[in-house]
C-alpha positions as CSV (number, residue, x, y, z in Angstrom):
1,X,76.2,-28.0,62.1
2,X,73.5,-28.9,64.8
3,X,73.7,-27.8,68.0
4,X,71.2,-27.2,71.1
5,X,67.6,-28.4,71.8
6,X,64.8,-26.6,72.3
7,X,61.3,-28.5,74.3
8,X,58.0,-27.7,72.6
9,X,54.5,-27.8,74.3
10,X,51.8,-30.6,73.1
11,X,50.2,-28.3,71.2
12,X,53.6,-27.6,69.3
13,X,53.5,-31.2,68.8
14,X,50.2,-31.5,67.7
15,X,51.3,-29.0,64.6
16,X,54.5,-31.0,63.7
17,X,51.9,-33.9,63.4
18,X,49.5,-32.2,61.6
19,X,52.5,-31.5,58.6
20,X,53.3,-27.9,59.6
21,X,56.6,-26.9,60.0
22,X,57.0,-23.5,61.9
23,X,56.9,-23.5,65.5
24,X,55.8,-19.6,67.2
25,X,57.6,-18.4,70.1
26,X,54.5,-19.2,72.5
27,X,54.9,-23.0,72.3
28,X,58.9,-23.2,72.9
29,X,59.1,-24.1,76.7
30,X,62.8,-23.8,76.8
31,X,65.6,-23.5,74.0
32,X,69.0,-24.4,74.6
33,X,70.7,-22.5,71.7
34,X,73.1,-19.7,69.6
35,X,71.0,-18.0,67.0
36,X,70.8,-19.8,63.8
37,X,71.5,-22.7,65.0
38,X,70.0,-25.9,64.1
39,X,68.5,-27.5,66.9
40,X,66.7,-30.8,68.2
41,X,63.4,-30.4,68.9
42,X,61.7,-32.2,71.9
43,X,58.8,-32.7,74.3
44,X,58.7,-32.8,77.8
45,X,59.3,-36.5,77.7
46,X,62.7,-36.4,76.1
47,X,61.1,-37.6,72.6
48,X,62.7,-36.2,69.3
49,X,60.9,-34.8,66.5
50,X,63.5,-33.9,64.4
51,X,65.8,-30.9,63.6
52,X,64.9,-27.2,63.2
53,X,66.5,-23.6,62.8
54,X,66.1,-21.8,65.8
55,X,65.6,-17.7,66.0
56,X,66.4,-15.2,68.7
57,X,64.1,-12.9,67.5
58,X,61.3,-13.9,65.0
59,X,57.5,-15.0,66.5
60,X,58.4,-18.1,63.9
61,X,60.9,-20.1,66.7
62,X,62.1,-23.2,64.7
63,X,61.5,-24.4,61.1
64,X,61.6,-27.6,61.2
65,X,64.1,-29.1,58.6
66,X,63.4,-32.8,58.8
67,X,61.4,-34.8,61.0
68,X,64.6,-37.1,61.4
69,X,67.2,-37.1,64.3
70,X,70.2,-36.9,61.9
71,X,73.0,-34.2,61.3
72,X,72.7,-31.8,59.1
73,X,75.5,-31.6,57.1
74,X,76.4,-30.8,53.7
75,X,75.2,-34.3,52.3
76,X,71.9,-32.9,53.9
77,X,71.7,-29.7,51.9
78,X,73.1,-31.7,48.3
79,X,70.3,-34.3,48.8
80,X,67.5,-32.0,49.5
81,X,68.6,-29.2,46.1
82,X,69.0,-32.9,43.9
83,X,65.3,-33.1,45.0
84,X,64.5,-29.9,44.1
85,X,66.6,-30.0,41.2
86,X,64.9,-33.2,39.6
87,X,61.7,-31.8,40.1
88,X,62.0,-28.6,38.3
89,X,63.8,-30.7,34.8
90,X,60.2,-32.7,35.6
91,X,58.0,-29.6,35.2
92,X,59.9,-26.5,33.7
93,X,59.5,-26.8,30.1
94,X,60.9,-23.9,27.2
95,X,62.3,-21.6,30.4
96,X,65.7,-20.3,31.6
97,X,64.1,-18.6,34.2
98,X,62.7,-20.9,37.2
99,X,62.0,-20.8,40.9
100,X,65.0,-23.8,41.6
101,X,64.3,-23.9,45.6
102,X,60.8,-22.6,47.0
103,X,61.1,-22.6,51.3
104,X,59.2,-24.8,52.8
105,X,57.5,-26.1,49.8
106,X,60.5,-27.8,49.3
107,X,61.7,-28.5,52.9
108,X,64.3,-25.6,53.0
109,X,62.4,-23.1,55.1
110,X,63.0,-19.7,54.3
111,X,65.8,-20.5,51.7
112,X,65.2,-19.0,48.0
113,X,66.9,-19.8,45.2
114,X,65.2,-18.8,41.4
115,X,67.6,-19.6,38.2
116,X,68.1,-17.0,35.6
117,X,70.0,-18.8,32.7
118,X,73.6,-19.5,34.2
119,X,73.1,-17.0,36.6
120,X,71.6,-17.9,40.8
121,X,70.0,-15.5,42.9
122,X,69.5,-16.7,46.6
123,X,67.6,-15.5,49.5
124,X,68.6,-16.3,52.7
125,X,65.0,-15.2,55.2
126,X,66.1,-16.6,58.6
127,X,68.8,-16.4,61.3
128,X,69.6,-20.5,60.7
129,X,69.0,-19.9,56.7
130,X,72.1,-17.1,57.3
131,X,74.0,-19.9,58.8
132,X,74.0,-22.5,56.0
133,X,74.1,-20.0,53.6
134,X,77.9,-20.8,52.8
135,X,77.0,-24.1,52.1
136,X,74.4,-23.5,50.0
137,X,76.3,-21.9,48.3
138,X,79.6,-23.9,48.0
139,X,76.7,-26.8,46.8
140,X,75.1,-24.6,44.1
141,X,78.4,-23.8,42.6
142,X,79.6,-27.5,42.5
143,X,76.1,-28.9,41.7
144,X,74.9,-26.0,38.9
145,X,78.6,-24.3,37.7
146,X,76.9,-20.9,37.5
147,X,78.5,-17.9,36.1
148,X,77.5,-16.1,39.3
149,X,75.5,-16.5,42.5
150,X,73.3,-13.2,43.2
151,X,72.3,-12.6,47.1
152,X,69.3,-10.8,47.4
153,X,68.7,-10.4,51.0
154,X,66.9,-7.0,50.8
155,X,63.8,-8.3,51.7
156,X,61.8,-6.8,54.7
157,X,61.2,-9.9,56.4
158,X,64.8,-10.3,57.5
159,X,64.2,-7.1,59.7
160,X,62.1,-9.6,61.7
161,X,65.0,-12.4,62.3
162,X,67.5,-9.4,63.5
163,X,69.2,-9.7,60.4
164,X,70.8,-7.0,58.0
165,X,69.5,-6.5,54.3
166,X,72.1,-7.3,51.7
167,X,72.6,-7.0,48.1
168,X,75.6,-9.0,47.1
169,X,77.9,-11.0,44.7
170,X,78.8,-14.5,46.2
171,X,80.3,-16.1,43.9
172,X,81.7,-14.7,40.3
173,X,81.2,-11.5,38.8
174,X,77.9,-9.0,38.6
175,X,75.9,-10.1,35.6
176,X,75.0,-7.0,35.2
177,X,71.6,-7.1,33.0
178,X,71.5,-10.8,31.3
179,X,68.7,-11.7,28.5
180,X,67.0,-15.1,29.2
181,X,63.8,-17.0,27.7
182,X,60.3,-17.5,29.7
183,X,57.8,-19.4,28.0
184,X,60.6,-19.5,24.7
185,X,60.1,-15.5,24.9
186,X,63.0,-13.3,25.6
187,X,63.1,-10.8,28.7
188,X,65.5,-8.4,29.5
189,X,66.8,-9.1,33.8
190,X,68.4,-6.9,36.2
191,X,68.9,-9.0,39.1
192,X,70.8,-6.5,41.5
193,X,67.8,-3.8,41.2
194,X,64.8,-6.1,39.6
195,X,61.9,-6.7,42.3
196,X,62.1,-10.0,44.1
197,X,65.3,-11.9,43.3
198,X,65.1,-9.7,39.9
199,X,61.5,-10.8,38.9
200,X,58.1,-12.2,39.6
201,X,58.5,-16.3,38.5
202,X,55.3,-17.4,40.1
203,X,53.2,-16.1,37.4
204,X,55.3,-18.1,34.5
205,X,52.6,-20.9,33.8
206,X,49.8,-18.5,33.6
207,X,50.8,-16.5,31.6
208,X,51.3,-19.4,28.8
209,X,46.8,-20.1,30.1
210,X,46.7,-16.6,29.3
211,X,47.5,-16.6,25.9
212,X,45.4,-19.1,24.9
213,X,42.5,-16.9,26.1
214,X,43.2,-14.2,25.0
215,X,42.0,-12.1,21.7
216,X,41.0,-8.5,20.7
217,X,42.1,-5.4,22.9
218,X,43.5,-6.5,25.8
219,X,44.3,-4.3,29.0
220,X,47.7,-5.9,31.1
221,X,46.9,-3.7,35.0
222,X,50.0,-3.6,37.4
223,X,51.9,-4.6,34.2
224,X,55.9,-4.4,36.5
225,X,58.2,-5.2,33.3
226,X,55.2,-6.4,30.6
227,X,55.7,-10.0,31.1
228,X,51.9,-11.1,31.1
229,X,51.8,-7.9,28.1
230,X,54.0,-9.9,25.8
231,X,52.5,-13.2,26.1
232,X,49.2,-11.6,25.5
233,X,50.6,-9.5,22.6
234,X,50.6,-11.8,19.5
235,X,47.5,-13.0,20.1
236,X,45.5,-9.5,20.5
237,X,44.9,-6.6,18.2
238,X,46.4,-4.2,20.8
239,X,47.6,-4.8,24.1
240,X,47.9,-1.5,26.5
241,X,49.7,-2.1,30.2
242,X,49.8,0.2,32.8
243,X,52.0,0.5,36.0
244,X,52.9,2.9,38.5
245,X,56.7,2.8,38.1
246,X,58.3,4.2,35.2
247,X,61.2,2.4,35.5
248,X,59.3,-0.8,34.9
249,X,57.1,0.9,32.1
250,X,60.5,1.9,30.4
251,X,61.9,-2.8,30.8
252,X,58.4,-3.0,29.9
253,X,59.0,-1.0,25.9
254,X,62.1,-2.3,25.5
255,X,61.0,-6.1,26.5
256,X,58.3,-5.2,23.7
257,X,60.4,-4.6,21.3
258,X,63.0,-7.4,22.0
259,X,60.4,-9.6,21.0
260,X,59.3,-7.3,17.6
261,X,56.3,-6.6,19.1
262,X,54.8,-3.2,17.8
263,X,51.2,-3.3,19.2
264,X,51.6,-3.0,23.2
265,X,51.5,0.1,24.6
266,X,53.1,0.9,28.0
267,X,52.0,4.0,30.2
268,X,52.8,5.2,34.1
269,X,50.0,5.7,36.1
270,X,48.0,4.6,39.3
271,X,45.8,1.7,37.9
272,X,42.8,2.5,40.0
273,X,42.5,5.5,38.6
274,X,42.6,4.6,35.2
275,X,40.3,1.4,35.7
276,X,38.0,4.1,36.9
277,X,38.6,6.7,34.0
278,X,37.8,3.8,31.7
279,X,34.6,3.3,33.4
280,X,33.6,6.6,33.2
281,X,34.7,6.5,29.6
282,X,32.8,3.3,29.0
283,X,36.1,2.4,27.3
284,X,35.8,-1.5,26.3
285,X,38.0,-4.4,26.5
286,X,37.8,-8.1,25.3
287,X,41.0,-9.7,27.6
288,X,41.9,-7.5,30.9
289,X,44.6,-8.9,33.5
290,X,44.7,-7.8,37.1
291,X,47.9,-8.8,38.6
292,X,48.6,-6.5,41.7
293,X,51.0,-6.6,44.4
294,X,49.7,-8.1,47.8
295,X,47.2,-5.7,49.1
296,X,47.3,-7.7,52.4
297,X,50.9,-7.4,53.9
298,X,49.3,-8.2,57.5
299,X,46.2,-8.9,59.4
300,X,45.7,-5.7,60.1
301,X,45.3,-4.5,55.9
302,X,42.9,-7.5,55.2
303,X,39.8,-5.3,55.1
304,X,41.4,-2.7,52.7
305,X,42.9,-5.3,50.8
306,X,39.0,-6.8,50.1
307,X,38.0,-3.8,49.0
308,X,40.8,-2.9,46.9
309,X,40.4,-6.4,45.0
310,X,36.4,-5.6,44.5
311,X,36.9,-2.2,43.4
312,X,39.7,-3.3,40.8
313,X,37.6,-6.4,39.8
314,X,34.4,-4.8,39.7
315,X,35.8,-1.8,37.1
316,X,37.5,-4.5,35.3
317,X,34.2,-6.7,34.7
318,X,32.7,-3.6,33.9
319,X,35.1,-2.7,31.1
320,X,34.7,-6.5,29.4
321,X,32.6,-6.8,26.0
322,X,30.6,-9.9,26.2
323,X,32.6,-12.8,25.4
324,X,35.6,-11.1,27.1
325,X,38.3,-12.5,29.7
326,X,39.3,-11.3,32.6
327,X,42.2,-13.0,34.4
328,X,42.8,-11.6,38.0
329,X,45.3,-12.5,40.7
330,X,45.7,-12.4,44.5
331,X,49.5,-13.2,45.7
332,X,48.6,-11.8,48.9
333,X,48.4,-15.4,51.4
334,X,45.9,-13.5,53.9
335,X,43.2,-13.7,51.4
336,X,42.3,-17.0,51.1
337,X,40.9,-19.1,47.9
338,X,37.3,-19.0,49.6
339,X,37.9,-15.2,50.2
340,X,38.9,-14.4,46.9
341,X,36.1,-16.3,45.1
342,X,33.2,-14.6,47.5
343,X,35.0,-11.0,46.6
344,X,34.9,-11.9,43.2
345,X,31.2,-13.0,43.3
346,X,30.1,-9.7,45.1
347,X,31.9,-7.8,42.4
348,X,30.6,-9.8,39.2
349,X,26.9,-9.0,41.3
350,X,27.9,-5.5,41.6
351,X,28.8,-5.1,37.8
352,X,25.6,-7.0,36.7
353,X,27.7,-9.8,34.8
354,X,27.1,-13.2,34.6
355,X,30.3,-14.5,35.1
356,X,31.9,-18.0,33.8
357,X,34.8,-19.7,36.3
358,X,36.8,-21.0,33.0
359,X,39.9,-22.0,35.1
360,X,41.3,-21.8,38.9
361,X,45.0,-22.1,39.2
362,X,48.0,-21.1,41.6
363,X,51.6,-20.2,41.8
364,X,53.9,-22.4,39.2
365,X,54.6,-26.0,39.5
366,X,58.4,-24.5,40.6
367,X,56.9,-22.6,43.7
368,X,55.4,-25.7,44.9
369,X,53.2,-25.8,48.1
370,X,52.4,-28.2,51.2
371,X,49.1,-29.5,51.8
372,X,50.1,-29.0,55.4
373,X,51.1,-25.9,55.1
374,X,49.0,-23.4,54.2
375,X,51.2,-20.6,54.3
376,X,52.8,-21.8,51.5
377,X,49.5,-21.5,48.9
378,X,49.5,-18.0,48.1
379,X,49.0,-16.9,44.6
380,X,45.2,-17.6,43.7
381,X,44.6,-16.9,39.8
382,X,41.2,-17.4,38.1
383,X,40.5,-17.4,34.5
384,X,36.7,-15.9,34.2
385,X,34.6,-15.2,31.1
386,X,31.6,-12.1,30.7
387,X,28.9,-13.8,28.8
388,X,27.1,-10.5,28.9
């Protein structure tokens, strides 16, 4: 399963020995390789730094796999999901529905796997992630016994490795729409049609923070299926949540009400425009969540993504009795921690608030991240309280 070299520039070097493990285009001297293959990866002096995936067509070269000069075989592959594997039963607690393998963060670049009870769902990102994707999946079936293994490869960023998007069954039969627990709560799945690999995991931890916050009325903005809604639900008077798509307004009711909840109200529309009705309104909340999409999808949206954070955040401040809590999210990796923070402080200015930081945290102990890396630290989520 290894095949090819490819001979890096020093500065390539440099970045292997600084803990990062893509290599761009611009610093592969030569390559000596099929697509997808896995490749050892040199400098001009012949010395090894270990094995990579190499691309044909993404600006992101070779991943590197491991810093060793071994074979990757299917030994490899078990090893590395054990690892992953052992560290999820470490800090998972009352879920069936997990991020099992995160990428790089767990030294399988651009492989995805997130666990839905007995059920898998894979991504496969990159030309040598394609490759082994057999094998991962052989090893999941033998390792996990899963009723069935999902593939959803309908993500965008396969466009850029030359590579075709894909909705499949790879191993038993479609689950078709498959109740698990988050958090001990029950959620209604579609993993075929749901976004991601059928939902958004990274947020499962904060949501628990959340709910130990929260009190009153609460507001749940860019609420996708009402996961942060019904955590926040038992604990408020009256939860409404808002979202553009009615499809995930319509999981949203009936994930209320397979969990008896009675008080959260779901409703389609544009959240900046109600966030701004309310302020006109001078319509008060005591808990508001802002959880949107990445604004930032490349360099070239980073402005407009600032000022869609600060307009969102500023209208939400505004809309907080004293006392309340506002808990707001960026999963957008082009805005950084120190952006985020400055936005946020030029909006809490803006609205007049004084403004406590009660807690910073990221993307679940099951999407974890590499200090090398920071491509990998994406999801900033701060816990802030109005005191007036």
């Amino acid at each position: 399963m290894s095949a090819g070299y490819a001979l890096i520039s020093q500065k390539a070097v440099d970045r292997l020995q600084a803990g990062h493990l893509w290599i761009y285009r611009s610093d592969v001297l030569a390559c000596e390789a099929s697509p997808g293959s896995i490749v050892s990866v040199k400098d001009k002096n012949g010395r090894i730094y270990g094995r990579a995936f190499y691309s044909s067509s993404s600006l992101i070269t070779l991943r590197l796999i491991t810093r060793e000069d071994r074979n990757i075989d299917k030994e490899f592959w078990r090893q590395r999901i054990e690892q992953a594997r052992q560290l999820r039963q470490q800090v998972v607690q009352n879920s069936e529905v997990f991020r099992l393998v995160n990428g790089e963060g767990d030294w399988m670049p651009s492989i995805v796997v997130d666990r839905y009870g007995d059920v898998l769902s894979i991504q496969t990102l990159s030309q040598g992630a394609e490759q082994v994707k057999p094998v991962l999946t052989e090893l999941l079936i033998e390792m996990f016994q899963p009723k069935a293994i999902v593939e959803r490869n309908d993500s965008k960023v396969r466009a850029l490795e030359g590579l075709p998007q894909a909705i499949s069954i790879l191993h038993g039969s479609d689950p078709g729409e498959i109740v698990c627990r988050e958090n001990g709560r029950p959620f209604y799945y579609q993993l075929l049609s749901g976004q991601k690999t059928g939902a958004f995991l990274d947020q499962r931890e904060n949501r628990v923070w959340a709910a130990t916050l929260a009190h009153g009325s609460a507001l749940d903005c860019f609420c996708y299926s009402g996961s942060f809604a019904v955590h926040l639900a038992p604990v408020c008077e009256e939860v409404e949540a808002i979202d553009m798509s009615e499809s995930a307004a319509a999981l949203g009711r009936r994930n209320a009400a397979l969990n008896g909840l009675s008080n959260v109200r779901f409703e389609t529309e544009n959240v900046f425009d109600r966030l701004k009705l309310y302020d006109h309104l001078k319509k008060r909340f005591d808990t508001i969540v802002l959880d949107p999409p990445a604004f930032a999808k490349n360099r070239s949206h980073v402005e407009a993504a600032l000022r869609g954070y600060r307009e969102i955040n500023l209208r939400a401040l505004r809309l907080l009795n004293p006392g309340g809590v506002l808990v707001t999210a960026s999963c957008s990796q082009l805005i950084d921690e120190t952006l985020f923070l400055n936005l946020l402080t030029q909006a809490a200015s803006d609205a007049r608030k004084k403004v406590q930081v009660l807690q910073k945290r990221t993307q679940g102990q099951d999407h974890p991240f590499l200090l090398s890396m920071p491509e990998t630290f994406y999801l900033k989520c701060l816990f802030l309280r109005v005191l007036d």
